[in-house]
mmCIF file as Biopython writes it, N, C-alpha, C and O atoms, coordinates in Angstrom:
data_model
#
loop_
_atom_site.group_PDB
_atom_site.id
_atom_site.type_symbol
_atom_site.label_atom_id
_atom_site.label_alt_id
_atom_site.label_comp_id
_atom_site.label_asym_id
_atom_site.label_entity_id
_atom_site.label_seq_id
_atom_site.pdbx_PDB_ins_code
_atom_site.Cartn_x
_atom_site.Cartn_y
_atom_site.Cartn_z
_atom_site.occupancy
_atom_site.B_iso_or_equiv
_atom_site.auth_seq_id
_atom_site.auth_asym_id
_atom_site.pdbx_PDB_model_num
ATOM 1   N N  . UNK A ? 1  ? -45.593 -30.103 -22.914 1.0 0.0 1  A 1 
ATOM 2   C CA . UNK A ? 1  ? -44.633 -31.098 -22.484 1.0 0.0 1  A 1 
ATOM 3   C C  . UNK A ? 1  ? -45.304 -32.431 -22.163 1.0 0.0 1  A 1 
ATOM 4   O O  . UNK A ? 1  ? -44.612 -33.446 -22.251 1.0 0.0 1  A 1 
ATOM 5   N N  . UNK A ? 2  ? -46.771 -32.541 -21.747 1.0 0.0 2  A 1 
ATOM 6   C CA . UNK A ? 2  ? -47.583 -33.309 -21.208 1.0 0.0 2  A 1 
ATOM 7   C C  . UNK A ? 2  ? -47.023 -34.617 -22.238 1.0 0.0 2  A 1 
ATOM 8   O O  . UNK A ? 2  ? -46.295 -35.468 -21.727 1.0 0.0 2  A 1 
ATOM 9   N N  . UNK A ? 3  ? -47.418 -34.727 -23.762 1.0 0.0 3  A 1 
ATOM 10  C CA . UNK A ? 3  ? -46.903 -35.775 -24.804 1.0 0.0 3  A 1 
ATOM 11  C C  . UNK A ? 3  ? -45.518 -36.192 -24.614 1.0 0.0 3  A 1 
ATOM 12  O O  . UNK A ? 3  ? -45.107 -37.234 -25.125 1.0 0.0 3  A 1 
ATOM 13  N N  . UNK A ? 4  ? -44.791 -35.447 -23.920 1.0 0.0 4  A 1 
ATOM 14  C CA . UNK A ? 4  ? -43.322 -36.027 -24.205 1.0 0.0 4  A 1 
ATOM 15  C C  . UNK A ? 4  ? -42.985 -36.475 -22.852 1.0 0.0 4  A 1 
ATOM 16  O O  . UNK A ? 4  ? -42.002 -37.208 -22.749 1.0 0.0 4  A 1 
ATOM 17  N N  . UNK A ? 5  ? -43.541 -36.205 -21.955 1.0 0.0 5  A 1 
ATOM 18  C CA . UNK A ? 5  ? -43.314 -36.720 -20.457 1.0 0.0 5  A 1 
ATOM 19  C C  . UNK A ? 5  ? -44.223 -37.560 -20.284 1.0 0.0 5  A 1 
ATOM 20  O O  . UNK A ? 5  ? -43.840 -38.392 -19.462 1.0 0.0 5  A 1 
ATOM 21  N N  . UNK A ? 6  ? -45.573 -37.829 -20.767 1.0 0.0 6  A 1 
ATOM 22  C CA . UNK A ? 6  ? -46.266 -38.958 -20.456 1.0 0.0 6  A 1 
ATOM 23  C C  . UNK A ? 6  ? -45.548 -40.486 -20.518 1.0 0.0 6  A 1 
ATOM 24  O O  . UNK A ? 6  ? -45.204 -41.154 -19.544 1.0 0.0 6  A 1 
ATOM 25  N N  . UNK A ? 7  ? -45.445 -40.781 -21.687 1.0 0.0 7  A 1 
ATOM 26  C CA . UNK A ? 7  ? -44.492 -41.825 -21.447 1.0 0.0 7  A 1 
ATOM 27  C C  . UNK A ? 7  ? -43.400 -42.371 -20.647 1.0 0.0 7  A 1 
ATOM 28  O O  . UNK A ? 7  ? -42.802 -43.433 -20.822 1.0 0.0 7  A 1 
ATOM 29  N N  . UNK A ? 8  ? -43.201 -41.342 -19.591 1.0 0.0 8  A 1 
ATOM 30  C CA . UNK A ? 8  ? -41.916 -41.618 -18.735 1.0 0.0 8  A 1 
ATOM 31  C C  . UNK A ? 8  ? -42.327 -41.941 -17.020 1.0 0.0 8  A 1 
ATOM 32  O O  . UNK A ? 8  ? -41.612 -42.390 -16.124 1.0 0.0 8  A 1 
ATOM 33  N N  . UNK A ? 9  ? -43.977 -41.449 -16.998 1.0 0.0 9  A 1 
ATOM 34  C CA . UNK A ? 9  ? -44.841 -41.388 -16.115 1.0 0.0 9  A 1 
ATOM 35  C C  . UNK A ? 9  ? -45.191 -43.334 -15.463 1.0 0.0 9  A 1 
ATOM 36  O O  . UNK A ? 9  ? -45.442 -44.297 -16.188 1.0 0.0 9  A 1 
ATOM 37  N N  . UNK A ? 10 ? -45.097 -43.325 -14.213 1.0 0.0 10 A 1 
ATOM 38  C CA . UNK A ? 10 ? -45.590 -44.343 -13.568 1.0 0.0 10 A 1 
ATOM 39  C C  . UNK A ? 10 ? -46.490 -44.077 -12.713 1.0 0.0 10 A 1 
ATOM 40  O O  . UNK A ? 10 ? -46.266 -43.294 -11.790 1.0 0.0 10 A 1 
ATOM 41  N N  . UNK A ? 11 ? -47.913 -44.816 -12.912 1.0 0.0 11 A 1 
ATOM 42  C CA . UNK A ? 11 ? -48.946 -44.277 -12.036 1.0 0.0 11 A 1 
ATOM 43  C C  . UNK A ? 11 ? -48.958 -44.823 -10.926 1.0 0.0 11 A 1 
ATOM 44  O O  . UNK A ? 11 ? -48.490 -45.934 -11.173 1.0 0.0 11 A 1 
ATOM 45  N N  . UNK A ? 12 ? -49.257 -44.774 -9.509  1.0 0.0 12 A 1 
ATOM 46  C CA . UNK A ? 12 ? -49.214 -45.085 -8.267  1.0 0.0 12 A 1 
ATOM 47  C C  . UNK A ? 12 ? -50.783 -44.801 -7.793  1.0 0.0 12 A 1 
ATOM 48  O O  . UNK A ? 12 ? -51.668 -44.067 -8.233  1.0 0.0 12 A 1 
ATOM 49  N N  . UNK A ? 13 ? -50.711 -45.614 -6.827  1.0 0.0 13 A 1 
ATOM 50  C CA . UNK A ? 13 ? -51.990 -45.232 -5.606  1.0 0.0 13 A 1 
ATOM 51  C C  . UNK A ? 13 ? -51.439 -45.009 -4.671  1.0 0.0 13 A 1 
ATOM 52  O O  . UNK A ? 13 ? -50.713 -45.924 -4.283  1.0 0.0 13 A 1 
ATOM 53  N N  . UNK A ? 14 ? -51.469 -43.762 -3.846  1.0 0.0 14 A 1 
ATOM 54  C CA . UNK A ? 14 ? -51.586 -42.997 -2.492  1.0 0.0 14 A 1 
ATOM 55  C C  . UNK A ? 14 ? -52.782 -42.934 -1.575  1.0 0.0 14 A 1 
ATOM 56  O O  . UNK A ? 14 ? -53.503 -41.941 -1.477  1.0 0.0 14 A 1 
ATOM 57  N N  . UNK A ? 15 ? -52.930 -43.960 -0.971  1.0 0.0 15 A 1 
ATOM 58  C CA . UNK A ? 15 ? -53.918 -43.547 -0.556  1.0 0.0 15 A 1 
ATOM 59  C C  . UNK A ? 15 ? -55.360 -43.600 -1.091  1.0 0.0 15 A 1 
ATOM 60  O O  . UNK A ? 15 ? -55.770 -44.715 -1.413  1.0 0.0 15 A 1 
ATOM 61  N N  . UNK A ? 16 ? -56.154 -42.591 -1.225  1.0 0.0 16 A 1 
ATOM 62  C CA . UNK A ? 16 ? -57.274 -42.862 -2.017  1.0 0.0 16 A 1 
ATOM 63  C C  . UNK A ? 16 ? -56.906 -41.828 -3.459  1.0 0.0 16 A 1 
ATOM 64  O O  . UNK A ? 16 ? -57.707 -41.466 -4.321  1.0 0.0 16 A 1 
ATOM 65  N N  . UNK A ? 17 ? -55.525 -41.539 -3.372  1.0 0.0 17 A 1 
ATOM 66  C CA . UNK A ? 17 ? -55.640 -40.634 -4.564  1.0 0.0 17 A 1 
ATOM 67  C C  . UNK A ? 17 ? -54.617 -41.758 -5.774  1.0 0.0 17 A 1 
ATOM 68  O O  . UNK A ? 17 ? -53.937 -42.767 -5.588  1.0 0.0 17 A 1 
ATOM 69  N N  . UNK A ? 18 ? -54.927 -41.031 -6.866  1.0 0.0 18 A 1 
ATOM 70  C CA . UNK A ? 18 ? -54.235 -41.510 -8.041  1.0 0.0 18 A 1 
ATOM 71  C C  . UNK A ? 18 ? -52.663 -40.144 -8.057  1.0 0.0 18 A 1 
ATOM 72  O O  . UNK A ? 18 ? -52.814 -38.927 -7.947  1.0 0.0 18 A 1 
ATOM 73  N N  . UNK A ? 19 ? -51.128 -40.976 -8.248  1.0 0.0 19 A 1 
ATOM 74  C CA . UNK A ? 19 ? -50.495 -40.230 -8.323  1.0 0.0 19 A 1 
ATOM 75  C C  . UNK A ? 19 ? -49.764 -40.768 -9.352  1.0 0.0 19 A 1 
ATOM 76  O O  . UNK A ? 19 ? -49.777 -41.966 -9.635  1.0 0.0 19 A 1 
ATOM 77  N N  . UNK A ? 20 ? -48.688 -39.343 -10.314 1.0 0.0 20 A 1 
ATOM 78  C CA . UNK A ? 20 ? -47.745 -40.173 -11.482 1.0 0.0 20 A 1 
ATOM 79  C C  . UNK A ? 20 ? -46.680 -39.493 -11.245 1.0 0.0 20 A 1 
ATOM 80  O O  . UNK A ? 20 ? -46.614 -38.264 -11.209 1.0 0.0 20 A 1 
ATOM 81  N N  . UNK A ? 21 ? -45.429 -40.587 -11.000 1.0 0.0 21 A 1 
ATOM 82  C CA . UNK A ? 21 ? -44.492 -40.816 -10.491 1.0 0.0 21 A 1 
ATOM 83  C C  . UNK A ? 21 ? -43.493 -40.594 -11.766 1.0 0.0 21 A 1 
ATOM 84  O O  . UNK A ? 21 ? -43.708 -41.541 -12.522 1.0 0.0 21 A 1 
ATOM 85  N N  . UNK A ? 22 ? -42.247 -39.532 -12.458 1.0 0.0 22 A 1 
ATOM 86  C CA . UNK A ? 22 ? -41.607 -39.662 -13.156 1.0 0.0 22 A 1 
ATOM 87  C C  . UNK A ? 22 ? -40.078 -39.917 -13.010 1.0 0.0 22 A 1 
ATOM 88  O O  . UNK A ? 22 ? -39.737 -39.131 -12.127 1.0 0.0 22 A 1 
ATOM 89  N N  . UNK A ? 23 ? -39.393 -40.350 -13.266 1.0 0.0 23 A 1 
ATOM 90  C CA . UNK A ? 23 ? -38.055 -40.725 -13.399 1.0 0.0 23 A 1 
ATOM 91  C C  . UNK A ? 23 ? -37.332 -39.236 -13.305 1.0 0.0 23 A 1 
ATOM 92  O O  . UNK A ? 23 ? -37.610 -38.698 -14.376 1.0 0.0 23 A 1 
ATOM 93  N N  . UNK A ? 24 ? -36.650 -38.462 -12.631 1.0 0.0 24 A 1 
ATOM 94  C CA . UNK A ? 24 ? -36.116 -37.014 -12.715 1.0 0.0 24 A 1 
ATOM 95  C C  . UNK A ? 24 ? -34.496 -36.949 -13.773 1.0 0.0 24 A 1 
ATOM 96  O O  . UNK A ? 24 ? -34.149 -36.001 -14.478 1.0 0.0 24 A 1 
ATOM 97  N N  . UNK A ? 25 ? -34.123 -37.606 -13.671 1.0 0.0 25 A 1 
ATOM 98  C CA . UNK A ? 25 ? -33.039 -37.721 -14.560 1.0 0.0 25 A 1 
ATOM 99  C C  . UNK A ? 25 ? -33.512 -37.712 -16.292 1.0 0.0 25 A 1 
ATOM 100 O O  . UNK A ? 25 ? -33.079 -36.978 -17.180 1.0 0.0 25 A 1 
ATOM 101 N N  . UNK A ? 26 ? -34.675 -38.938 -16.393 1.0 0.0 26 A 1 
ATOM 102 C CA . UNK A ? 26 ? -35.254 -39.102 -18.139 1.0 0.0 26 A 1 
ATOM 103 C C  . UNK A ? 26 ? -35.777 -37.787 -18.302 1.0 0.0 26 A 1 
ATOM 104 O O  . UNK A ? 26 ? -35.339 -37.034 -19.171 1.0 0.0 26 A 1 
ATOM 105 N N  . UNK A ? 27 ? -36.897 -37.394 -17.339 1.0 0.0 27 A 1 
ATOM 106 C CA . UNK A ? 27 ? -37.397 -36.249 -17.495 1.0 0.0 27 A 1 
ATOM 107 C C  . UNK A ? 27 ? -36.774 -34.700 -17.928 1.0 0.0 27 A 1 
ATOM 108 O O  . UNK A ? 27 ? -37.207 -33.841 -18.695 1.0 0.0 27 A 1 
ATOM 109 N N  . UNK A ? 28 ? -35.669 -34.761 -17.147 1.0 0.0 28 A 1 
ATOM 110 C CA . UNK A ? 28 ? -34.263 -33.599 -16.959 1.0 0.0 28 A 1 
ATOM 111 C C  . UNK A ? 28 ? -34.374 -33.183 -18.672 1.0 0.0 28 A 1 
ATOM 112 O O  . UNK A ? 28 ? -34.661 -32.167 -19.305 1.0 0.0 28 A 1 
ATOM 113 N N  . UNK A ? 29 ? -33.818 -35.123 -19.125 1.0 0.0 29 A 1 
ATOM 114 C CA . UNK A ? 29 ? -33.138 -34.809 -20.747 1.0 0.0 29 A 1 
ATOM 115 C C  . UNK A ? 29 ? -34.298 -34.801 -21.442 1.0 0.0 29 A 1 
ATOM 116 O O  . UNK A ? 29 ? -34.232 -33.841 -22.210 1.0 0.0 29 A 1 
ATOM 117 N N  . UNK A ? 30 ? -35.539 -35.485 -21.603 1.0 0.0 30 A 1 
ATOM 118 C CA . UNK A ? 30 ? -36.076 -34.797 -22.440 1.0 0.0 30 A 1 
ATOM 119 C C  . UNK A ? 30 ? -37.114 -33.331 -22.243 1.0 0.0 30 A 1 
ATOM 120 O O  . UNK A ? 30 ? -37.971 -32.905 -23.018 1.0 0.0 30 A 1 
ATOM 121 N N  . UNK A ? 31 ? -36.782 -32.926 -21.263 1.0 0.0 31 A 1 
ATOM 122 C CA . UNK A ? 31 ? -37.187 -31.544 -21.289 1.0 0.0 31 A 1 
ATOM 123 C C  . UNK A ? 31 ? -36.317 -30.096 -22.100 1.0 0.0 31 A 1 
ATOM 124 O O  . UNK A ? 31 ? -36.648 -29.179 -22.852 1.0 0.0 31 A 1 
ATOM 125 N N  . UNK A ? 32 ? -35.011 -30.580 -21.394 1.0 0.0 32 A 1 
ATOM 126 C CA . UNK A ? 32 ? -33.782 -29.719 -21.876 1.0 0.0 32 A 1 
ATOM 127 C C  . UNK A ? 32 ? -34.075 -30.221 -23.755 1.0 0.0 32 A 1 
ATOM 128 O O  . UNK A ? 32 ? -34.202 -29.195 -24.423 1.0 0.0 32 A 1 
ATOM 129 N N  . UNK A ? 33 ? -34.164 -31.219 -24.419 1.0 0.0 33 A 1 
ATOM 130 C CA . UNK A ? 33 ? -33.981 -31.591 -25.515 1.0 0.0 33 A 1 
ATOM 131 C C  . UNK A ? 33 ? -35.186 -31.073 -26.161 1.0 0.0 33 A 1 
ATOM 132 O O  . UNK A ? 33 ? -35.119 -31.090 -27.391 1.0 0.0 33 A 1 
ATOM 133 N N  . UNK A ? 34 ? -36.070 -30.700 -25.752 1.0 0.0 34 A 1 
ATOM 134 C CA . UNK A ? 34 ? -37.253 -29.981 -26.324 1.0 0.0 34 A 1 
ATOM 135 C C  . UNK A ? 34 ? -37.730 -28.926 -26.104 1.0 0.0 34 A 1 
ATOM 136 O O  . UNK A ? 34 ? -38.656 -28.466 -26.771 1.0 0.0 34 A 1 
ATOM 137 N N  . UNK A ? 35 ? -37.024 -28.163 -24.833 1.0 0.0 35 A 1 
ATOM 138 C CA . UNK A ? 35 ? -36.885 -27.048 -25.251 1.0 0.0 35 A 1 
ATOM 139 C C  . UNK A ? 35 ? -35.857 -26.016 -25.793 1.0 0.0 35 A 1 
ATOM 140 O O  . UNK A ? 35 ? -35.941 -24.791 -25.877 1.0 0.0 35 A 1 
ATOM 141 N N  . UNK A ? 36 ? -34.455 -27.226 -26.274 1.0 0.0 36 A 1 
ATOM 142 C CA . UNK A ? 36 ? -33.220 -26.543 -27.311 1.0 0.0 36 A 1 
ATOM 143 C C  . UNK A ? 36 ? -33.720 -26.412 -28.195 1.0 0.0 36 A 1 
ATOM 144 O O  . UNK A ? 36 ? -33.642 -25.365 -28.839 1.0 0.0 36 A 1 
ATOM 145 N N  . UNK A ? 37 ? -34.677 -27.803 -28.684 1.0 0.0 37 A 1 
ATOM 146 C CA . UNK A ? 37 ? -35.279 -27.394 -30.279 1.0 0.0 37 A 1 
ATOM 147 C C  . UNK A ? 37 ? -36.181 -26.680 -30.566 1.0 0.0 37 A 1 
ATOM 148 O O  . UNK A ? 37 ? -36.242 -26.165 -31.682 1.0 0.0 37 A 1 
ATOM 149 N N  . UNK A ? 38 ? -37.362 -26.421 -29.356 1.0 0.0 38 A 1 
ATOM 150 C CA . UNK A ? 38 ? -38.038 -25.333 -29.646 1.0 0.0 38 A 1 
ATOM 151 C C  . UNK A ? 38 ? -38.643 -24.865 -28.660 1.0 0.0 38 A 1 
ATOM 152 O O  . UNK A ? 38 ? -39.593 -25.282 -27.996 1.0 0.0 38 A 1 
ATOM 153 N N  . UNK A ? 39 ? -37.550 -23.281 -28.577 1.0 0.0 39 A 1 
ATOM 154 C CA . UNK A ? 39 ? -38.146 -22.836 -27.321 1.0 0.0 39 A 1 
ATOM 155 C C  . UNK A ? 39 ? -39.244 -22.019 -26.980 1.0 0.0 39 A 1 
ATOM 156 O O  . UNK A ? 39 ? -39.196 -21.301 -25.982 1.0 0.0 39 A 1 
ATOM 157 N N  . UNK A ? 40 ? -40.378 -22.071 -27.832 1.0 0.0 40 A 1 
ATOM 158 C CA . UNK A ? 40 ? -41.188 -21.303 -27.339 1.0 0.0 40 A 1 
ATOM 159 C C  . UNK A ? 40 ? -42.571 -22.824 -27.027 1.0 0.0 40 A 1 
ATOM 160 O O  . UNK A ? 40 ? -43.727 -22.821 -27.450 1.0 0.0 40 A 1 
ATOM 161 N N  . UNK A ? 41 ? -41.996 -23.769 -26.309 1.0 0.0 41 A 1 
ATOM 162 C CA . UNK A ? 41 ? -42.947 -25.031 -26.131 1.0 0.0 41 A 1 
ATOM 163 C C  . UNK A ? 41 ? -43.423 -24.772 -24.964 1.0 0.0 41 A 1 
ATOM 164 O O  . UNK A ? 41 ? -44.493 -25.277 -24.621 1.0 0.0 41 A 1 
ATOM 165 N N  . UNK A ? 42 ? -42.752 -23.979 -24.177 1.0 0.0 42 A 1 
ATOM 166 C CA . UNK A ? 42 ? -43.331 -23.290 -22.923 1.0 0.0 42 A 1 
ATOM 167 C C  . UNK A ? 42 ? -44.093 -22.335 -22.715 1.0 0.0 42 A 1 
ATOM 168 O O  . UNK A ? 42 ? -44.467 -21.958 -21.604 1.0 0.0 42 A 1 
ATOM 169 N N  . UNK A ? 43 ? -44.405 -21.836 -23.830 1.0 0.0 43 A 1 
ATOM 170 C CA . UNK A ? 43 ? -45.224 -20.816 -23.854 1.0 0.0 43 A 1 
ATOM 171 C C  . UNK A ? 43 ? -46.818 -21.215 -23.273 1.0 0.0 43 A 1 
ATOM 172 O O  . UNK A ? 43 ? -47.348 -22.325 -23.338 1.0 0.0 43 A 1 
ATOM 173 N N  . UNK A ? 44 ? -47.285 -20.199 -22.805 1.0 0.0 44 A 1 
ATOM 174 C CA . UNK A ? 44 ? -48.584 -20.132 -22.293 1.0 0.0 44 A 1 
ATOM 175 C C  . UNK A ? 44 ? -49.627 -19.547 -23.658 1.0 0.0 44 A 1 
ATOM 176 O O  . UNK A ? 44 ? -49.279 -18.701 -24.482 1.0 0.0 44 A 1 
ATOM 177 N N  . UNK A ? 45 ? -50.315 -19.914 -23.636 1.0 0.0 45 A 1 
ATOM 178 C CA . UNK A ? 45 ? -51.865 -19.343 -24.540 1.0 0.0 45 A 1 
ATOM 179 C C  . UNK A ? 45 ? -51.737 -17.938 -24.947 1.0 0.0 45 A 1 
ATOM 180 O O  . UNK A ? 45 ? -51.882 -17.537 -26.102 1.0 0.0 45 A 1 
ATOM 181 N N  . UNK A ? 46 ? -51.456 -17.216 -23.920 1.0 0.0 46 A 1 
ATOM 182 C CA . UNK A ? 46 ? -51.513 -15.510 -24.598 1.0 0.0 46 A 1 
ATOM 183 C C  . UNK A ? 46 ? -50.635 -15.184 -25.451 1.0 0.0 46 A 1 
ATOM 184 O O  . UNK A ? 46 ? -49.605 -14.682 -25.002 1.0 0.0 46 A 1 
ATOM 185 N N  . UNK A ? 47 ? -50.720 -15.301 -26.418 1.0 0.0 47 A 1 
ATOM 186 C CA . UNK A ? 47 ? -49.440 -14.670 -27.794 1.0 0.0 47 A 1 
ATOM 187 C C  . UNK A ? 47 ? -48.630 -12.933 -26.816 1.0 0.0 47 A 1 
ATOM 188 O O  . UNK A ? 47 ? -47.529 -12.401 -26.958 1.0 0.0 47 A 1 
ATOM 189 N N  . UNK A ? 48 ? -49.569 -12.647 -26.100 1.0 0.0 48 A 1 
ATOM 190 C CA . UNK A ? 48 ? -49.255 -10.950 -25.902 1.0 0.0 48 A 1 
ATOM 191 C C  . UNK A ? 48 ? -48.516 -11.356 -24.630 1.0 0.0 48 A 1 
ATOM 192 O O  . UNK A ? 48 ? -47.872 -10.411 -24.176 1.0 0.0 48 A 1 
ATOM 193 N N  . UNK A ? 49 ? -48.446 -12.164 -24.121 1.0 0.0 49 A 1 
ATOM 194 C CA . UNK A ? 49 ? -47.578 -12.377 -22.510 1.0 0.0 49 A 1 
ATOM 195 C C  . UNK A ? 49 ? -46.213 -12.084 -22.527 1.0 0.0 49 A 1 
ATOM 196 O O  . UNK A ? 49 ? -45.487 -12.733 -23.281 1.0 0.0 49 A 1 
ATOM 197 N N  . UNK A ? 50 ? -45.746 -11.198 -21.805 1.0 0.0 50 A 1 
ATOM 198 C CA . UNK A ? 50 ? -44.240 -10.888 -21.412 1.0 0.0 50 A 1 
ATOM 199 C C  . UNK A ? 50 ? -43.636 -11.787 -20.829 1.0 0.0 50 A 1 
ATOM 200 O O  . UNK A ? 50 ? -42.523 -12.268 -21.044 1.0 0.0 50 A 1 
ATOM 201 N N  . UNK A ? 51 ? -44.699 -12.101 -19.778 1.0 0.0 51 A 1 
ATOM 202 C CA . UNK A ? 51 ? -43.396 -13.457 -19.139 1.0 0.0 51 A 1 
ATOM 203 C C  . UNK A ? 51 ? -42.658 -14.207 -19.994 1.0 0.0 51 A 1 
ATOM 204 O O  . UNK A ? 51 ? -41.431 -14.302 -20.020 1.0 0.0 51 A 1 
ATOM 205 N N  . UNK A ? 52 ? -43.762 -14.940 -20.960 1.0 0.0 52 A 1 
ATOM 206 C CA . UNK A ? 52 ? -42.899 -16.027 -21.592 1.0 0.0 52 A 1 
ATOM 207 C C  . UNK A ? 52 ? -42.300 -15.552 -22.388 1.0 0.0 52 A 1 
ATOM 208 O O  . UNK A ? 52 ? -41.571 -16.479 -22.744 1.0 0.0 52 A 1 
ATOM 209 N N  . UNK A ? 53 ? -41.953 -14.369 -23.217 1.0 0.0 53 A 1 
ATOM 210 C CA . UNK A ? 53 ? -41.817 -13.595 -24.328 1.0 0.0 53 A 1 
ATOM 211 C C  . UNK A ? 53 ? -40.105 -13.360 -23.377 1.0 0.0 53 A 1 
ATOM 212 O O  . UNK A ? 53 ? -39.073 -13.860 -23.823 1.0 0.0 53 A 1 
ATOM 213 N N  . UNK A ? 54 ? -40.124 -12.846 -22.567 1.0 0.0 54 A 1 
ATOM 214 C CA . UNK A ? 54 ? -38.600 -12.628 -21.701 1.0 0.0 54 A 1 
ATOM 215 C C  . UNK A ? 54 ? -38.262 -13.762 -21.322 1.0 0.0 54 A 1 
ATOM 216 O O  . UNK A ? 54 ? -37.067 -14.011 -21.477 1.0 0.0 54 A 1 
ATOM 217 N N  . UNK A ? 55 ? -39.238 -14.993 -20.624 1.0 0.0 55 A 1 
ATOM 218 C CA . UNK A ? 55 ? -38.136 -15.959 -20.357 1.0 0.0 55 A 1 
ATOM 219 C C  . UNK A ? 55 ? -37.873 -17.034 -21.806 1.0 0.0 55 A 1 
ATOM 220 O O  . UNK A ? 55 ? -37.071 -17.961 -21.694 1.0 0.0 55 A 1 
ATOM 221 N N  . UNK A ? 56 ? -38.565 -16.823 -23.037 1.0 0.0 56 A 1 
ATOM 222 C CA . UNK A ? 56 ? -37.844 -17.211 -24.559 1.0 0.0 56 A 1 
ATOM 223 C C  . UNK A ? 56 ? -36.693 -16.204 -24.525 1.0 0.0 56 A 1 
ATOM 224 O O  . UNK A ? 56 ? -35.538 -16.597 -24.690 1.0 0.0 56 A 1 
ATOM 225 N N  . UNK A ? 57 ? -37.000 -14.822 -24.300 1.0 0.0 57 A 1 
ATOM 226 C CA . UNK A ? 57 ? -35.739 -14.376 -24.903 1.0 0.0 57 A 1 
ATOM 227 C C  . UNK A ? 57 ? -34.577 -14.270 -23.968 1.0 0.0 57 A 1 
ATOM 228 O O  . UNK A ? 57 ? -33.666 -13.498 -24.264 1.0 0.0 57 A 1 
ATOM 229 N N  . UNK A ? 58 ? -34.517 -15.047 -22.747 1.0 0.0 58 A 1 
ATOM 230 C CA . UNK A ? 58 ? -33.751 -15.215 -22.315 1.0 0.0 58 A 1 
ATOM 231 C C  . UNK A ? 58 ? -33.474 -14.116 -21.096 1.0 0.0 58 A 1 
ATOM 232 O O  . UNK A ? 58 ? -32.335 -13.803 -20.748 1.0 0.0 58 A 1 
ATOM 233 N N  . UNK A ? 59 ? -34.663 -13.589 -20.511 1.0 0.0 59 A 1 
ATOM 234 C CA . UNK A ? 59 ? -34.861 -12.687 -19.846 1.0 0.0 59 A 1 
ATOM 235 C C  . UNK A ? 59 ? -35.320 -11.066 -20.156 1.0 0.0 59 A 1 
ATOM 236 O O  . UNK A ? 59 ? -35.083 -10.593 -21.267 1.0 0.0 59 A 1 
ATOM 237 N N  . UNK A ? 60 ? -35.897 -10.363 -19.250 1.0 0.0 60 A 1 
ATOM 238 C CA . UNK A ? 60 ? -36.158 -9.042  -19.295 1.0 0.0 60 A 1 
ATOM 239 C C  . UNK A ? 60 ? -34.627 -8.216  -20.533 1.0 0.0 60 A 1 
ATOM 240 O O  . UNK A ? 60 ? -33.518 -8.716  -20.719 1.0 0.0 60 A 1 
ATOM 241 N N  . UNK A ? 61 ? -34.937 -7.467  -20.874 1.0 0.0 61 A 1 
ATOM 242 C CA . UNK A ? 61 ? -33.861 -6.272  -21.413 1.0 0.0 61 A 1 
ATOM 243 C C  . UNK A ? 61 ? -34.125 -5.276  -20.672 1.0 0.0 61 A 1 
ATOM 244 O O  . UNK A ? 61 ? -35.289 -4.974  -20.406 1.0 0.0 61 A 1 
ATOM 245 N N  . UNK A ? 62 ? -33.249 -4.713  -20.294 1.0 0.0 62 A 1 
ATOM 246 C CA . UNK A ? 62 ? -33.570 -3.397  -19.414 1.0 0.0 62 A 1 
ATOM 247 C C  . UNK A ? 62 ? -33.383 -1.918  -20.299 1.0 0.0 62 A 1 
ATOM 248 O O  . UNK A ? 62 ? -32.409 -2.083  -21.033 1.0 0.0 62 A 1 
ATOM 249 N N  . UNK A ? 63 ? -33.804 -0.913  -20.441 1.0 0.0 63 A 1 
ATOM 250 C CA . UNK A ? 63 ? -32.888 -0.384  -21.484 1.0 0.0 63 A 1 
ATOM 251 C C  . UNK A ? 63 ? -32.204 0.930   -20.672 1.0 0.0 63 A 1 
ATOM 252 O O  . UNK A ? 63 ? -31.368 1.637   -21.236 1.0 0.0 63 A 1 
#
């Protein structure tokens, strides 16, 4: 998501730290809009992971 939310990012100083500040509404839509078109953009590194494997498919199946 990092590429598609960077651009929406405003950097700030706190203090002695560096912080980035995003708009929650822009952010909202293009998150929802990229992950309608493809939802496995959330996926984590492990091809074998259940989590993300149930929350793509839209949760656990119980049988």
């Amino acid at each position: 998501m990092g590429p598609l939310l960077d651009p929406l990012a405003q950097s700030i100083v706190v203090g002695a730290s560096r912080w980035r500040d995003y708009p929650a509404q822009q952010v909202l839509a293009v998150a929802t809009a990229a992950i309608a078109a493809r939802q496995g953009i959330t996926r984590c590194a492990d091809a074998e992971c259940l989590l993300c494997r149930h929350a793509i498919d839209g949760g656990p199946v119980l049988s």
